[in-house]
C-alpha positions as CSV (number, residue, x, y, z in Angstrom):
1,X,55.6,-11.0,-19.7
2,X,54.6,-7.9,-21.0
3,X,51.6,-5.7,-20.3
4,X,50.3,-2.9,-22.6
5,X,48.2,0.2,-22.4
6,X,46.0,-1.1,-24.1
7,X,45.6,-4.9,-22.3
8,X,45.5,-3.0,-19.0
9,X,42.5,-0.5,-19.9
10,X,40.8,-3.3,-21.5
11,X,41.5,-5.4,-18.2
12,X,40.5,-2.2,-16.2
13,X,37.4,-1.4,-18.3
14,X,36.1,-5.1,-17.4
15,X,36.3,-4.3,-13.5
16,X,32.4,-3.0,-12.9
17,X,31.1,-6.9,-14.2
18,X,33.6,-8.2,-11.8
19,X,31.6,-5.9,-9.1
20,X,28.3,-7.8,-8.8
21,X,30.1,-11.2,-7.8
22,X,32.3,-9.3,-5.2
23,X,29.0,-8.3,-3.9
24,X,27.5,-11.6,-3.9
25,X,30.3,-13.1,-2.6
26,X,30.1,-10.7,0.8
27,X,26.3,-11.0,1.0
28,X,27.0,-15.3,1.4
29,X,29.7,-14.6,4.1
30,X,28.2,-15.4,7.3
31,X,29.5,-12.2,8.9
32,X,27.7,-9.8,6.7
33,X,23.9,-11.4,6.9
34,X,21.6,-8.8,8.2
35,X,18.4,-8.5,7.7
36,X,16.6,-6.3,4.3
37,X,14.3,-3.7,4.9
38,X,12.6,-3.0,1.0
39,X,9.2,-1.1,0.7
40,X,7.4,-1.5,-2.7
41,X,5.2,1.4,-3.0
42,X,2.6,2.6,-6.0
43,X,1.5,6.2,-6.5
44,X,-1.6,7.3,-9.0
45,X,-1.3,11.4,-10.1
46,X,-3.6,13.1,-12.1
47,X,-2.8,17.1,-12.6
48,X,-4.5,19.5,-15.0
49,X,-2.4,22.7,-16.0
50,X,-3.3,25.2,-18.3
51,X,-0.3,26.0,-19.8
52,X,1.3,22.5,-20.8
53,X,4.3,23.7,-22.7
54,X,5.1,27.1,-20.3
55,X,4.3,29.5,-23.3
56,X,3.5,33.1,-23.6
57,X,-0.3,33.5,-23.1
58,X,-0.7,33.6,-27.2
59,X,0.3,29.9,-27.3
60,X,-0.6,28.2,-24.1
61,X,-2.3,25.1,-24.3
62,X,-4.0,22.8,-21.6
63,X,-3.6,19.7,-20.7
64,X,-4.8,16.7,-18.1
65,X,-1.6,14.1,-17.6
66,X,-1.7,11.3,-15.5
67,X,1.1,9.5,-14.1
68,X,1.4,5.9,-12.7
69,X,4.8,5.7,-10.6
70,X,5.7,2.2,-9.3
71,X,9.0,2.3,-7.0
72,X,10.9,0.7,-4.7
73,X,13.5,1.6,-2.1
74,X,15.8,-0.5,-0.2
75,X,18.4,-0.5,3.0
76,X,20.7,-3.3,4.4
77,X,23.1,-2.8,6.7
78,X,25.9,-5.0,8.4
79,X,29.4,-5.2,9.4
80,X,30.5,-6.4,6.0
81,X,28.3,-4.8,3.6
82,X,26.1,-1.4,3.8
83,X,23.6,-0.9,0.6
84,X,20.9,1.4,0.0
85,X,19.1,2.4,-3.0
86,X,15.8,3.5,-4.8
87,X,14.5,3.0,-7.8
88,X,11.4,4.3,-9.8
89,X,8.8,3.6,-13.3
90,X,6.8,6.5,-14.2
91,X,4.2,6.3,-16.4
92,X,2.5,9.7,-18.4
93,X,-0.8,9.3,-20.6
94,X,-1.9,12.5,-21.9
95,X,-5.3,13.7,-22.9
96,X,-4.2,15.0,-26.5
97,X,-2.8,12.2,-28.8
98,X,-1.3,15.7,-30.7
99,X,1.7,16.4,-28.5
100,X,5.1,17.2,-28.8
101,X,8.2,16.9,-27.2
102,X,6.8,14.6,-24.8
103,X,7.9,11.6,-22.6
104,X,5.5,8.2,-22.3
105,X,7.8,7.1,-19.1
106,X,10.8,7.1,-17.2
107,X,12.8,5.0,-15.3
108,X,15.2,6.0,-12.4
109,X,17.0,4.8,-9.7
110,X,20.2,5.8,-8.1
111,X,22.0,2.6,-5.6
112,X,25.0,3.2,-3.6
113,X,27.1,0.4,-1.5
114,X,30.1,-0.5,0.8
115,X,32.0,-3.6,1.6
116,X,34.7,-4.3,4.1
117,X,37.3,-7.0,2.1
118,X,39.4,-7.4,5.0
119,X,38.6,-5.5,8.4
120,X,40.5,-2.3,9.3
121,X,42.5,-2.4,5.7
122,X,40.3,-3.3,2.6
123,X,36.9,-1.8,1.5
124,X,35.4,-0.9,-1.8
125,X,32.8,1.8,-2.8
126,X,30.6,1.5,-5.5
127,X,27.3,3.4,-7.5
128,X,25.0,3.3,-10.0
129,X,22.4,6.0,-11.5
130,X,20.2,7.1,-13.8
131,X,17.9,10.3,-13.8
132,X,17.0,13.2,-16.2
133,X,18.7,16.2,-16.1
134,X,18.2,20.1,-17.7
135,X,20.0,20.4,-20.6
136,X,20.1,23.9,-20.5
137,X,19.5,26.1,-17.3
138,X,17.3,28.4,-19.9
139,X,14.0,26.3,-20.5
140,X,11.7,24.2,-18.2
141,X,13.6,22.5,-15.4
142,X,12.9,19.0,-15.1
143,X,11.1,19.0,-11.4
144,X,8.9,21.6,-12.6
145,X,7.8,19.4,-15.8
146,X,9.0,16.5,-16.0
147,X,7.1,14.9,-19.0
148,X,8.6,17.6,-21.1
149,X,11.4,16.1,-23.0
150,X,12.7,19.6,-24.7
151,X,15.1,21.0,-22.4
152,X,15.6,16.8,-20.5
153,X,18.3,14.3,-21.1
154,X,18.4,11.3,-19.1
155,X,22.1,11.0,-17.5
156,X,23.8,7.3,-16.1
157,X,26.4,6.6,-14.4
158,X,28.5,4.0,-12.4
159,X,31.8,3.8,-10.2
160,X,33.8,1.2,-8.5
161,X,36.4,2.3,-6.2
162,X,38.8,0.2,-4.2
163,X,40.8,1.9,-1.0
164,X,42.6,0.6,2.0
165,X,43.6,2.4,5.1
166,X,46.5,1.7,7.3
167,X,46.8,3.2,10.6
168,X,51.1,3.1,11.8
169,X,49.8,3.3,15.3
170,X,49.5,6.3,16.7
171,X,51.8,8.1,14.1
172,X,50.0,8.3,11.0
173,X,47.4,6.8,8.8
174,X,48.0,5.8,4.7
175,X,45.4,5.6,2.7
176,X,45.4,4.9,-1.1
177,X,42.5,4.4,-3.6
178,X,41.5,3.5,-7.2
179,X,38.5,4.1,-9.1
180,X,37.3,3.7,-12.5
181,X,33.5,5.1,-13.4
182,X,31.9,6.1,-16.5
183,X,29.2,9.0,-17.4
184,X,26.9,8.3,-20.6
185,X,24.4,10.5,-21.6
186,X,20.6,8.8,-22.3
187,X,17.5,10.3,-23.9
188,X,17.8,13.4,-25.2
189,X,21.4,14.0,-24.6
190,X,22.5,14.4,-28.1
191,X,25.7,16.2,-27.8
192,X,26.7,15.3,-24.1
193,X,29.8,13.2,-24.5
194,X,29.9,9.5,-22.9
195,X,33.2,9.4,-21.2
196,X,35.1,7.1,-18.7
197,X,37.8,7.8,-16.0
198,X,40.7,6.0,-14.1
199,X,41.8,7.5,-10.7
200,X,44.3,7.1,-8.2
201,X,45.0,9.1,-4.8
202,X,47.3,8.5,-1.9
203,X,47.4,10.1,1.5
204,X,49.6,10.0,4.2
205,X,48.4,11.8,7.5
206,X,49.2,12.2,10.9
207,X,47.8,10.4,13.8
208,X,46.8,11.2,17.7
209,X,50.6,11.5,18.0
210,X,50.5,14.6,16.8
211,X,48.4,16.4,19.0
212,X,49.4,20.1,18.5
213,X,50.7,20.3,15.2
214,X,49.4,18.0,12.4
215,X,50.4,17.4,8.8
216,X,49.5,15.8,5.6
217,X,50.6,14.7,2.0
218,X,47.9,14.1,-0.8
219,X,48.8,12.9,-4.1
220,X,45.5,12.9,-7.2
221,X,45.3,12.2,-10.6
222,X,42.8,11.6,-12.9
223,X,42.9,10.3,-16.9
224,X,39.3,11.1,-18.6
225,X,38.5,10.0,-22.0
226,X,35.0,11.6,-23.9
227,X,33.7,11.9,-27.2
228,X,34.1,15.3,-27.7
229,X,37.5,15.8,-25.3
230,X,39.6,12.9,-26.2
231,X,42.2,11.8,-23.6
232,X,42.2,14.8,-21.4
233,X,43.9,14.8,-17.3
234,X,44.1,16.6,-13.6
235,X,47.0,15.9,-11.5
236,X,47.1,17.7,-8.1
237,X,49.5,17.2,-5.2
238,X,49.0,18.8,-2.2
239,X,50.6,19.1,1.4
240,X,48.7,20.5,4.6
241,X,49.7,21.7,8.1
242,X,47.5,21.9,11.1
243,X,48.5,23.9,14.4
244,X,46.2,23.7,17.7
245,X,46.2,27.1,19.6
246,X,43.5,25.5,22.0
247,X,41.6,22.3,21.5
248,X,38.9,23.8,19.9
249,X,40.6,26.3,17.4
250,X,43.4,25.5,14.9
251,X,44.9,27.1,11.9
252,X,45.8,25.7,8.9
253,X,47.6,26.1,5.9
254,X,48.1,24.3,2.5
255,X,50.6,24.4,-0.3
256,X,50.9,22.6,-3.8
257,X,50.8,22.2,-7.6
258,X,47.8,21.5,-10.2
259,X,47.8,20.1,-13.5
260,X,45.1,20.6,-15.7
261,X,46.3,18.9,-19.4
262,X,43.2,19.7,-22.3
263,X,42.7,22.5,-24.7
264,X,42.4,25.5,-22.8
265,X,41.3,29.0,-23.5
266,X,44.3,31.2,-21.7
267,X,48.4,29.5,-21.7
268,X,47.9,28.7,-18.3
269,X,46.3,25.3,-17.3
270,X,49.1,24.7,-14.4
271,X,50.6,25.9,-11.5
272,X,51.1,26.7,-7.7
273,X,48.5,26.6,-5.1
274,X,48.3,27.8,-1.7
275,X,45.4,28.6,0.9
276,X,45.9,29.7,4.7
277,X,42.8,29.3,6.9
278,X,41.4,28.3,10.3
279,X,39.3,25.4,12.0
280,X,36.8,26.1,15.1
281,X,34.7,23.5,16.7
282,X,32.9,25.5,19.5
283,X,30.9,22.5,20.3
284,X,29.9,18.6,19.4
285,X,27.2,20.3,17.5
286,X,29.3,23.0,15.5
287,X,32.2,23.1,13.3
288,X,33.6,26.4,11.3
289,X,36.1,26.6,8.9
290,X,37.7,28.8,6.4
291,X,40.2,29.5,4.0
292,X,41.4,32.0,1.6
293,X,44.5,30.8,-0.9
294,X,45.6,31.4,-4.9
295,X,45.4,29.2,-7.8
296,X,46.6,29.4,-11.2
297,X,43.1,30.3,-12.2
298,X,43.2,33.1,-9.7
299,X,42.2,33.8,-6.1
300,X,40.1,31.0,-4.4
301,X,38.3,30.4,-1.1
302,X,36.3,28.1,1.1
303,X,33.9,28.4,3.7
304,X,31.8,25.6,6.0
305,X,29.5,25.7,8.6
306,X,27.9,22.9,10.4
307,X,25.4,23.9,13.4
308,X,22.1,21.1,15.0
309,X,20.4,22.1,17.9
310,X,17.5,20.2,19.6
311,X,15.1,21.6,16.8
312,X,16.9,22.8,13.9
313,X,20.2,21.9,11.4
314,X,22.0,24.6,9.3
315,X,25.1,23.9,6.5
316,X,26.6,26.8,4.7
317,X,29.1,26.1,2.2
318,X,31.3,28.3,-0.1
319,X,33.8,27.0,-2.7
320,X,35.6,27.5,-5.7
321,X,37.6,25.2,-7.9
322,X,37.9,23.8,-11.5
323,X,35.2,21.0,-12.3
324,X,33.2,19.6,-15.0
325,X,29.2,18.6,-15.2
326,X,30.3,14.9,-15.4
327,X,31.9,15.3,-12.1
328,X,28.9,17.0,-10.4
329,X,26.9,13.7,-11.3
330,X,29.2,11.5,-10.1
331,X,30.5,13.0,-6.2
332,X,28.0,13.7,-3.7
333,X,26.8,16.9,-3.6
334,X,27.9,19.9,-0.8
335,X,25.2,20.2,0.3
336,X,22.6,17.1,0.4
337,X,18.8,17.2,1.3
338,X,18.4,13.6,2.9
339,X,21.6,14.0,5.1
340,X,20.1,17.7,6.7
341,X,17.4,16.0,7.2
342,X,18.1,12.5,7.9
343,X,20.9,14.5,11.4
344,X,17.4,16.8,11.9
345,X,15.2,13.6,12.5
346,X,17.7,11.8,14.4
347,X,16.4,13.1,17.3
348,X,13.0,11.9,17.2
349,X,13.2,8.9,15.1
350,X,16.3,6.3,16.2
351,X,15.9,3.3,13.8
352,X,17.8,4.3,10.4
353,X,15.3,2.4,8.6
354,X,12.1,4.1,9.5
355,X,14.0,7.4,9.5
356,X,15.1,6.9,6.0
357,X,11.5,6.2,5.3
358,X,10.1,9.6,6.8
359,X,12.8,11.6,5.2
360,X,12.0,10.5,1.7
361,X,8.0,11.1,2.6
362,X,8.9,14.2,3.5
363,X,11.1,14.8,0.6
364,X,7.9,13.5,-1.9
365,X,5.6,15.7,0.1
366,X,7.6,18.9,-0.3
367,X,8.8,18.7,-3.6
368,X,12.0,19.1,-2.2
369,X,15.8,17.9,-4.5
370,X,17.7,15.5,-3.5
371,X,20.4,17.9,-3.4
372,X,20.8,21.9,-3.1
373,X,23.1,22.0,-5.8
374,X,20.8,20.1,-8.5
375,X,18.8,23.1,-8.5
376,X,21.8,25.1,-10.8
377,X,23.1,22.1,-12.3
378,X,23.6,21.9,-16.7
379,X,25.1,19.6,-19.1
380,X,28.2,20.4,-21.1
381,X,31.4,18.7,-21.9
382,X,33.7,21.4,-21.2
383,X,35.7,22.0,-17.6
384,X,35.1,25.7,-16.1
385,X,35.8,27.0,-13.0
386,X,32.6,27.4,-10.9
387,X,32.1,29.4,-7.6
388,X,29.3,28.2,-5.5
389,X,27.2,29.5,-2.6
390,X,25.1,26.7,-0.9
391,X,22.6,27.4,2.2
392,X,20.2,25.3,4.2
393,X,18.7,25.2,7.8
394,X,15.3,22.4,8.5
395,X,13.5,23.0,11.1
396,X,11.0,21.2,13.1
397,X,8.6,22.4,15.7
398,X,5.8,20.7,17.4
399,X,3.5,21.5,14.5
400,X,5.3,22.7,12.0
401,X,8.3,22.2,10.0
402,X,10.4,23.7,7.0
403,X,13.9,23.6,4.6
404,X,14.6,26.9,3.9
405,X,17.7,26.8,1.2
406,X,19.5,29.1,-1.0
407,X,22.4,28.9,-3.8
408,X,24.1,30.9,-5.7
409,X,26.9,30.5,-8.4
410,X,28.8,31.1,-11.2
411,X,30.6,29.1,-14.1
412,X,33.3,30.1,-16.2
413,X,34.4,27.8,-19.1
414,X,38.3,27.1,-19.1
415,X,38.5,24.8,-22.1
416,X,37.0,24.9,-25.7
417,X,33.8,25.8,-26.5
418,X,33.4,23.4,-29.7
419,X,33.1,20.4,-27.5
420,X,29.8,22.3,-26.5
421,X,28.4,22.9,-30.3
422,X,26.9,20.4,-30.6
423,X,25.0,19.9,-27.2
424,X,22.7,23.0,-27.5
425,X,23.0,24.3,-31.5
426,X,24.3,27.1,-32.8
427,X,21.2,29.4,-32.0
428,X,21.7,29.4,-28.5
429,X,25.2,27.6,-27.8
430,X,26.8,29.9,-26.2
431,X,24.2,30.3,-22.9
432,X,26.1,27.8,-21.1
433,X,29.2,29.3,-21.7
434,X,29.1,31.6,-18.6
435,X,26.5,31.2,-16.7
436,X,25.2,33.6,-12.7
437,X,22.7,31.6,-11.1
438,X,20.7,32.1,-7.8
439,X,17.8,30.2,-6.3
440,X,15.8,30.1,-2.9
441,X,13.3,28.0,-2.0
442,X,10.9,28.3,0.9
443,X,9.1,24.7,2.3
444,X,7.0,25.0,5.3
445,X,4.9,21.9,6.6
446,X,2.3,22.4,9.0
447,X,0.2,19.8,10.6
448,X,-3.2,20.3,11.1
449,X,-4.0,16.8,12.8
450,X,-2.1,13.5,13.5
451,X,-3.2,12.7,9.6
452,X,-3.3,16.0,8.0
453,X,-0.6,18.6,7.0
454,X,-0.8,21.7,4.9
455,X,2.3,22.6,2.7
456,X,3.3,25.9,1.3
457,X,6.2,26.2,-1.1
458,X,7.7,29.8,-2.4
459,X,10.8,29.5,-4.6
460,X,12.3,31.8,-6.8
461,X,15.4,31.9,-9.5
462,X,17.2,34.5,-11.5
463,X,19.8,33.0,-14.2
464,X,22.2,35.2,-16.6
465,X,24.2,34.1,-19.7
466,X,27.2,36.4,-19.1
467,X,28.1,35.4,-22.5
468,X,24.5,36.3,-24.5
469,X,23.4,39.0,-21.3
470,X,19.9,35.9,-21.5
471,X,18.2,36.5,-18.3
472,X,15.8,33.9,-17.1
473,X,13.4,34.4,-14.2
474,X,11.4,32.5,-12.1
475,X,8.6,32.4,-9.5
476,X,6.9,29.5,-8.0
477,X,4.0,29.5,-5.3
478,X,2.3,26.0,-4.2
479,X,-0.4,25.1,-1.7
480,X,-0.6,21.7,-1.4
481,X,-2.9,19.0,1.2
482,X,-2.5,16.0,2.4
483,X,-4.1,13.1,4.4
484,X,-3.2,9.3,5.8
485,X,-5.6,7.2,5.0
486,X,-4.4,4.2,6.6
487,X,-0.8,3.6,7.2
488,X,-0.3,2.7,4.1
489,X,-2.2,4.7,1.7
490,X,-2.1,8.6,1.6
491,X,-3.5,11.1,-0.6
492,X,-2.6,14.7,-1.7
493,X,-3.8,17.9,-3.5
494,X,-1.8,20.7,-4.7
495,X,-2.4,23.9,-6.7
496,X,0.3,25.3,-8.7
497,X,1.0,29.1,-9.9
498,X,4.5,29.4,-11.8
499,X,5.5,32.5,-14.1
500,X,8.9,32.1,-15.8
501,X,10.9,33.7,-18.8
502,X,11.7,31.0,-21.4
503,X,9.2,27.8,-21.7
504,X,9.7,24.7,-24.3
505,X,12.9,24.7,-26.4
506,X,14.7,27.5,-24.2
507,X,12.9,30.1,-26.2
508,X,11.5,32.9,-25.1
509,X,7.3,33.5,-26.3
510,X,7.4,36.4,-24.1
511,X,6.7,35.7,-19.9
512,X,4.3,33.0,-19.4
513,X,2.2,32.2,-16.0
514,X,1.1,28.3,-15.9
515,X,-1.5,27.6,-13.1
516,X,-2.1,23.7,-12.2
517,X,-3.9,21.4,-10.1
518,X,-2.9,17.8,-8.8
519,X,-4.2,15.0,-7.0
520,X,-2.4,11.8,-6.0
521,X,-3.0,8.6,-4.4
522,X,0.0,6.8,-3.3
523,X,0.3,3.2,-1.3
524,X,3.2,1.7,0.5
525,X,3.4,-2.3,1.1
């Protein structure tokens, strides 16, 4: 019998409905039954700001908003099947029936899982998400306002990925993987291509064997189909060397080829790659590494640094390849704000469960991202090589406690600007072309009594179209309050002061100041 291209992606493409029954089937094995820990929890807002739509002072306009946010996060954990997951339903109502360019609600929720198949050989990955994202990085960013729909589009996504592992004794380890996830752009994503990928990479490394000198082989490639794109592909193959001059400091050194096949805006979308570097791990609690090399895009390098002490945990991270937005949404970012603080907690707080719990309060109290990187992130449908500076150290004192964090980076489109056109218009489509971004953020927490902390946030952003010469610039200052009730019920107060460049629709009204007030009531059960 013969199979065609087309049976197979149609075969392929039915894969995620498949997914729910493998999970069911895992969750009735008897080796996988652990016990759920879900919290249901309900939060009441109601902020006044006095400049709703971040205009210049000749057209601001107040507003009172209230939000009602249902959610729910959940955790299960056992030898056959690890899932975690949050969800949320948030509800605006506005004083003015007038408005514009305005959301009534929002749902969200982002769920990640594994599950072991067969022990030591089998296992499967597999997501789901849905959240708003900034259109543009010129306009109000959706954390700062996000009942603005004007510069918002709601982003989902999924992936299934099968992979086995296979250790050849001590000699070397094989590991191979497929998956297949999709990207589709929501509410107010007119313009941001729905597109779906097929993947498969194969590894081949060395084992304990190989105690002074290790090596590996790595094979990627990737098939994307969007709207705007077409059928569009990355191939990659790569092979690595390690040397040990003690047991704590190696070097390193990589050479191979890249790939790149879609409408570029140079001849070169191919060629050689090569990066020389080193590894140091002073310590259980620190790990450097580094590396410098050459790609057909030009000169690359990498930096990481991972350092917890008793009190504090720093990441530093510096890299620079060829990626797309739809591939931001889908990998985990560099650097991400629940796992600082989840290995910053760790000491204090053993059970995963009720750590996961005081991260994400802490993380709802501060205002904090999810992730460093979601701070500079955009939509657009084009790849572009993007160079990225990301900082973070948490801290936590008797008293007090803090995320300080930085970023900085820059994106250069590689392929064709029409598949952007139609995503931002032709008045400002070409901001995204190039963009310079930095951002730092300031979070300090201070207790004032076993049910009382005060909160101070400073954060600051500069972004450039290198393209337009659009310079965007941003200061935010909050003082915020908040007290335990009970155990379950807390409440909050925060004031706002925020001056910025552009406001609603990414257009500049000339600098605008917006000063707010909040106060929240939220309940876990």
């Amino acid at each position: 019998m013969i199979t065609t291209m087309g049976e197979l992606r149609a075969g392929v493409a039915r894969m995620p409905r498949l997914a729910p029954l493998a999970i069911a089937a895992m969750l009735l094995a008897s080796e996988c039954r652990a016990d759920w820990r879900v919290v249901p929890a309900l939060t009441l807002t109601e902020r006044y700001t006095d400049n709703f739509y971040q205009e210049g002072k000749d057209l601001k306009r107040s507003q009172f908003i209230s939000e009602l946010t249902p959610s729910l996060s959940f955790l299960k954990t056992g030898p056959r099947l690890v899932l975690n997951g949050t969800a949320q339903w948030r509800h605006f109502d506005y004083r003015d029936d007038d408005l514009r360019d305005t959301l009534d609600h929002s749902f969200e929720y982002a769920v990640s899982g594994r599950g072991t198949l067969a022990k030591d050989f089998l296992y499967v990955d597999a997501s789901a998400s849905a959240r708003p994202n900034n259109i543009s990085v010129f306009g109000p960013r959706v954390e700062d306002a996000p009942y603005l729909s004007a510069n918002q589009a709601k982003v989902k996504t999924w992936r299934v990925s099968p992979y086995l592992e296979h250790r050849y004794g001590r000699t070397a380890t094989l590991a191979m993987r497929y998956a297949r996830d999709r990207v589709e752009g929501g509410r107010g994503a007119r313009g941001f291509g729905n597109s779906s990928s097929d993947s498969v990479s194969a590894s081949l490394a060395s084992g304990p064997a190989f105690n002074q000198v290790g090596w590996g082989l790595t094979h990627v490639r990737q098939d994307l189909d969007d709207t705007y794109n077409g059928e569009t592909s990355s191939e990659s193959t790569t092979a690595n060397v390690r040397y040990a001059l003690t047991r704590r400091f190696a070097l390193t050194a990589t050479v191979g080829y890249d790939n790149y096949q879609f409408v570029g805006l140079g001849n070169d979308t191919a060629g050689r790659n090569w990066s020389v570097g080193f590894n140091w791990t002073p310590s259980q609690r620190t790990n450097l590494s580094a590396a410098l090399g050459r790609h057909f895009y030009g000169q690359t390098g990498s930096f990481s640094l991972l350092h917890r002490s008793r009190r504090t945990s720093w990441n530093l991270a510096y890299n620079d390849g060829v990626t797309t937005a739809r591939e931001q949404f889908l990998l985990p970012s560099t650097i991400d704000t629940t796992e600082l603080l989840d290995r910053l907690f760790a000491a204090s707080i053993t059970d995963p469960v009720a750590r996961q719990q005081a991260v994400a309060a802490y993380i709802r109290d501060t205002g904090l991202p999810p992730s460093i990187s979601e701070n500079v992130n955009f939509l657009s449908n084009r790849y572009f090589r993007q160079k990225q500076l990301l900082g973070s150290m948490a801290f936590k004192m008797a008293r007090t406690s803090g995320v300080l964090s930085l970023s900085s980076s820059e994106r250069i489109a590689l392929s064709n600007e029409q598949s952007d056109s139609v995503l931002l218009g032709t008045q400002v489509g070409g901001r995204n072309d190039n963009v310079r971004q930095h951002d730092a953020t300031a979070n300090l927490n201070y207790r004032l009594s076993p049910r009382t902390s005060a909160l101070a946030v400073v954060g600051w952003g500069r972004s450039r179209s290198l393209t337009t010469d659009v310079v965007d610039t941003r200061r935010d200052f909050r003082l915020g309050l908040t007290h335990q009730l009970s155990r379950e019920v807390r409440a909050a107060v925060d004031l706002n002061r925020r001056f910025g460049t552009y406001g609603r629709l990414g257009r500049s009204s000339g600098p605008f100041y917006e000063n707010s007030i909040s106060a929240s009531l939220s309940a876990q059960f």
